[in-house]
C-alpha positions in Angstrom: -17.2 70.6 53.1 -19.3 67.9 54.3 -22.5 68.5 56.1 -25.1 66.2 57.9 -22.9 63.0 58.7 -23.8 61.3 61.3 -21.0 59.4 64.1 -18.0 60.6 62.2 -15.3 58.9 63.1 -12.9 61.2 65.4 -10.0 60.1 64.4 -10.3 61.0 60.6 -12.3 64.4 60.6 -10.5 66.8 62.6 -10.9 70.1 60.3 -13.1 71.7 57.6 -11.4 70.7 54.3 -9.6 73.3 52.1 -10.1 73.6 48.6 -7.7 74.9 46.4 -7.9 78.2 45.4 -6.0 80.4 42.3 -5.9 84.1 43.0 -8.7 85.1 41.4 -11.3 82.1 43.1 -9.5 83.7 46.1 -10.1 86.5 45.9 -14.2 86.1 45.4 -13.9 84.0 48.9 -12.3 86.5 50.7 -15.1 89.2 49.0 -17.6 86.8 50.2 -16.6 86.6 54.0 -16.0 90.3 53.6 -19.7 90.9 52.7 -20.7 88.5 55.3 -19.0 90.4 58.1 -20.2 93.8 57.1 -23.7 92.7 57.3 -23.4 92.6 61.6 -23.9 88.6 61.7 -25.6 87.1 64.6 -23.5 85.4 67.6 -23.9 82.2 66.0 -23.4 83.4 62.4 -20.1 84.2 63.5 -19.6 80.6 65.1 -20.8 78.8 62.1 -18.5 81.0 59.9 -15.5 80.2 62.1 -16.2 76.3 62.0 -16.3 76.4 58.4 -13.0 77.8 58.0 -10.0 75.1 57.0 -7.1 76.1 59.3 -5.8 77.3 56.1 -6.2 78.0 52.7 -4.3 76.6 49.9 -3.8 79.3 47.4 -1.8 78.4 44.0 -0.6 81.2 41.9 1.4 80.8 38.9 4.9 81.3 41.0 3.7 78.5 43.1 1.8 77.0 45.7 0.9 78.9 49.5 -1.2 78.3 52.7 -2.8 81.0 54.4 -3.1 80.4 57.4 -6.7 81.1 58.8 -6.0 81.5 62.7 -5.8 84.9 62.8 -10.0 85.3 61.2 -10.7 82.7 63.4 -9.1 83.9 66.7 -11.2 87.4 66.1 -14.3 85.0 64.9 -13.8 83.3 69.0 -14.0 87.1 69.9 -17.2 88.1 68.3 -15.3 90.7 66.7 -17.0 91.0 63.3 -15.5 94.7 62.8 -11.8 93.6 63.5 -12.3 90.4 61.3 -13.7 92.3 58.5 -10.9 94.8 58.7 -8.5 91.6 59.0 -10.1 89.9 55.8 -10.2 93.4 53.7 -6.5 94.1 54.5 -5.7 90.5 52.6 -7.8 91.1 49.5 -6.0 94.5 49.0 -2.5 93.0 49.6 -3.9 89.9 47.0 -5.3 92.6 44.5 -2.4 94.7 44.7 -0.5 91.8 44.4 -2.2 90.6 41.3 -2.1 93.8 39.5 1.9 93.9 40.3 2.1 90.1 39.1 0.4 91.6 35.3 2.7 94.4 35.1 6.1 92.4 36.3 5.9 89.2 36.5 9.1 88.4 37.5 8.6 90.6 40.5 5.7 88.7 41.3 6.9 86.3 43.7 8.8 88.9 45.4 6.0 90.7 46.4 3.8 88.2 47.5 6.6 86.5 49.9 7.0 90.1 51.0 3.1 89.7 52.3 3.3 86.7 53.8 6.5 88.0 55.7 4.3 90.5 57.2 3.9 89.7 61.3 -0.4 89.2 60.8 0.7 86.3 58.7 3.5 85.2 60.6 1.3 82.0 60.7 1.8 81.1 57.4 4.3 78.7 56.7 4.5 74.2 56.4 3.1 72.5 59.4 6.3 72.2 61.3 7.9 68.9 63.2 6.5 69.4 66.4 2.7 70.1 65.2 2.8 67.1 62.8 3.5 64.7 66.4 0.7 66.7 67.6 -1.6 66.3 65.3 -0.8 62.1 65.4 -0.7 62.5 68.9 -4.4 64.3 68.9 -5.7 61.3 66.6 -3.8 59.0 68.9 -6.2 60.1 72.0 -9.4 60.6 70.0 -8.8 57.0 68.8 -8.3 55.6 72.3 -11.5 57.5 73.5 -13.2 55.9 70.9 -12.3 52.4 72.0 -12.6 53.5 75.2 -16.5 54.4 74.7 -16.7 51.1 72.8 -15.6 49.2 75.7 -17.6 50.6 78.4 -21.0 49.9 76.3 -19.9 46.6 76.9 -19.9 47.0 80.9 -22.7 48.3 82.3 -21.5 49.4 85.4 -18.0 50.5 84.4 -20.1 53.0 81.9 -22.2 54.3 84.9 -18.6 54.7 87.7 -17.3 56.7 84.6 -20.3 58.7 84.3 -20.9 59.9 88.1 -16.9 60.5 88.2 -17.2 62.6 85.0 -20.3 64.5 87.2 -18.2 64.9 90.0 -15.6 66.5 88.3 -17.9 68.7 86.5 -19.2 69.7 89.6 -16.2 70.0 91.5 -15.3 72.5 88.3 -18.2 74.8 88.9 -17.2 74.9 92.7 -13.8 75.9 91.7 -15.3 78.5 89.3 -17.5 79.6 91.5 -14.9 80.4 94.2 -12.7 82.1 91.9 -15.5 84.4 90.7 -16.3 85.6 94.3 -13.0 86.1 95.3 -12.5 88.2 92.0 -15.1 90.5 93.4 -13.7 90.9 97.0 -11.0 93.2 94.7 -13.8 95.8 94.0 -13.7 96.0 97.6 -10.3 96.4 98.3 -7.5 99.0 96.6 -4.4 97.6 96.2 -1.1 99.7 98.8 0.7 100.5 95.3 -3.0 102.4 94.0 -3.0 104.0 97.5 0.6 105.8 97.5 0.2 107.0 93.9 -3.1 108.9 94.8 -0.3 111.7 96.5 -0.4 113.1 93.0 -2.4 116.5 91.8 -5.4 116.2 89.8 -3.7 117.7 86.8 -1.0 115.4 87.4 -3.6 112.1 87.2 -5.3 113.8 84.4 -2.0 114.4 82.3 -0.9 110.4 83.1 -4.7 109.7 81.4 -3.9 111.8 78.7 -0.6 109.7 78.1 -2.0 106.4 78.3 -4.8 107.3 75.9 -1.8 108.6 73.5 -0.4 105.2 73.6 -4.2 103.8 73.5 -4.2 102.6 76.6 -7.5 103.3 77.5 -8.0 101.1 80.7 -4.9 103.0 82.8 -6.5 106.3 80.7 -9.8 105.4 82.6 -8.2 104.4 86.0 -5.6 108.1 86.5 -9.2 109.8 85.3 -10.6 108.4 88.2 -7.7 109.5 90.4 -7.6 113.0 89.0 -11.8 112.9 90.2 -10.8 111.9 93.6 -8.1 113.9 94.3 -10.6 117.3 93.1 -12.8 115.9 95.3 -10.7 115.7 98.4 -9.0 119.6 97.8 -12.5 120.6 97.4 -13.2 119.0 101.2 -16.1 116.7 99.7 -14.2 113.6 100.9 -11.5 113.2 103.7 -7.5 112.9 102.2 -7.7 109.2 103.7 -5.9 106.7 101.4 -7.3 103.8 103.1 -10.9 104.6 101.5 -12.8 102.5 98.9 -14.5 103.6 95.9 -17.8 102.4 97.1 -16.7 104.6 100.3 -15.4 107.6 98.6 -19.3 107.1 97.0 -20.8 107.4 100.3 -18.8 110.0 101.7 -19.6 112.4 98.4 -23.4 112.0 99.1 -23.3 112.3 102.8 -21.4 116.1 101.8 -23.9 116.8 98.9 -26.9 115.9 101.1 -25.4 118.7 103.5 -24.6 121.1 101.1 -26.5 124.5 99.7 -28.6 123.5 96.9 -26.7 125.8 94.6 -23.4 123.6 95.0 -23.0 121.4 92.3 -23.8 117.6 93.0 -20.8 115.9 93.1 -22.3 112.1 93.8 -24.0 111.5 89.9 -20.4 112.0 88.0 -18.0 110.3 90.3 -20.8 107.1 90.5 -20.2 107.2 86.8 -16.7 107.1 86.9 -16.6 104.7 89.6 -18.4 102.0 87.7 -16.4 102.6 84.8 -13.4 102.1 87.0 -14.5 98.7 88.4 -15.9 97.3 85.3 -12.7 98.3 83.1 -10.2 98.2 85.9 -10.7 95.6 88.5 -13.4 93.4 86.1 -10.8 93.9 83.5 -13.3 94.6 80.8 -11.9 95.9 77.7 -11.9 99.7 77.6 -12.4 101.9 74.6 -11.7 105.6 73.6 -15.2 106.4 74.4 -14.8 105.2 77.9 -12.0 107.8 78.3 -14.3 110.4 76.8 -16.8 110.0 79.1 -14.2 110.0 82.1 -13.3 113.2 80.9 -16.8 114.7 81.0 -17.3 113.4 84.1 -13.9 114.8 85.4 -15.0 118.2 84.0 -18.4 117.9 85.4 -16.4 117.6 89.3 -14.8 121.1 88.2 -11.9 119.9 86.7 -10.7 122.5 83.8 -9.7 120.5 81.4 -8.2 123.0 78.8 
């Protein structure tokens, strides 16, 4: 790859180039990345790494000649994922190695087993450019070309370059306005729970508690999160700490579970610390739709135990 050119020309560099690799130079690459992911890489370690990367790699073995297609590393690259791309990039080198040492014991076999990989669904992506991403790609260097004349033409006018640039500010800030609205309309949900949430909170606790145990079964952990919540709630309201009033919100449920602890005897447990946990846990995994993990259903479940849920 080439580094430190200056004004390259849009229309001809579009991608990292792709050397061509046998299995064994292959094989050392993918070790390489490997090592390089299991060392926890910065944020922009990760970047750099996934910019580097050809959109595939062109691998030639001696039953002939493949691309491996590099989308998947790169999609979990985007992420900042380094644990699901190293697991991604170890699971090839043991297909390739396994693959190799099959190749040296059968060679006729050989080619068998390596289309069998590349049949697999994570490298579904492997395969010829087809029909409609060659136009594309012409059509991509088609644009980028025109931009470039474009940008040539208004350094000749003056004052067409500066009506281009305030319109490209207004749209820009037009964009953050739109943004902007979106995101505060996004939290008026935290406020709000939906009539279909409502009618389902009808169930028992152990009922809500056994729907979490489902969904974490199919590892679902978000809806595992969101019935342990219920199953809280619903304790909550046969134990007369809040009202059985389905037009509540969580933030009012809140309230409601300190105004009764604050009038309690000091020997009744505190209800108000566990569900705040699992009420911020529900709106950052439910309604913020951040991505929910096993330990997040854990923790639901202490918390659920700690509102006198028996869990066994």
């Amino acid at each position: 790859m080439a580094f430190g050119q200056t004004h390259p020309s849009p229309a001809r560099i579009v991608e990292p180039a792709s050397p061509a690799y046998d299995l064994a130079s292959f094989e050392a690459e993918l070790h390489r990345i490997s090592g390089f992911l299991g060392k926890h890489p910065s944020k922009d370690a990760m970047v750099a790494l996934r910019d580097s990367l050809p959109k595939r790699w062109a691998v030639t073995t001696p039953e002939g000649a493949y691309a491996v297609s590099t989308q998947p590393l790169r999609n979990q690259l985007t992420a900042l994922s380094a644990e699901k791309a190293k697991l991604w990039v170890d699971s090839l080198t043991e297909e390739i190695e396994a693959s190799s040492k099959a190749s040296g014991a059968a060679p006729s076999s050989a080619r068998a087993k390596l289309d069998g990989i590349l049949a697999r669904k994570e490298f579904a992506a492997v395969r010829p450019p087809s029909q409609w991403e060659l136009l594309r790609q012409r059509i991509e260097a088609w644009l980028l070309s025109l931009l470039e004349n474009l940008f040539r033409a208004i350094g000749r006018h003056p004052i067409g370059g500066q009506i281009l640039f305030w319109a490209i500010v207004g749209g820009g800030v037009l964009a953050i306005a739109v943004w902007l609205f979106r995101f505060l309309a996004s939290r008026d949900r935290l406020a709000t729970l939906p009539a279909s949430e409502l009618a389902g909170v009808s169930r028992s606790w152990q009922e809500w508690l056994r729907n979490a145990r489902e969904a974490a079964n199919r590892g679902d952990f978000r809806e595992a999160v969101h019935s342990t919540y219920w199953a809280g709630i619903v304790r909550l309201e046969d134990t007369g700490v809040v009202p059985r009033d389905r037009t509540k919100t969580p933030r009012e449920y809140l309230r409601l579970a300190a105004e009764t602890a604050a009038g309690a005897m000091a020997s009744t447990p505190a209800p108000q610390k566990p569900l705040a946990d699992l009420t911020s846990r529900l709106e950052r995994v439910w309604y913020a739709r951040r991505e929910a993990r096993a330990e997040d259903f854990q923790e639901s479940l202490r918390q659920l135990e700690a509102l006198g849920c028996q869990l066994d």
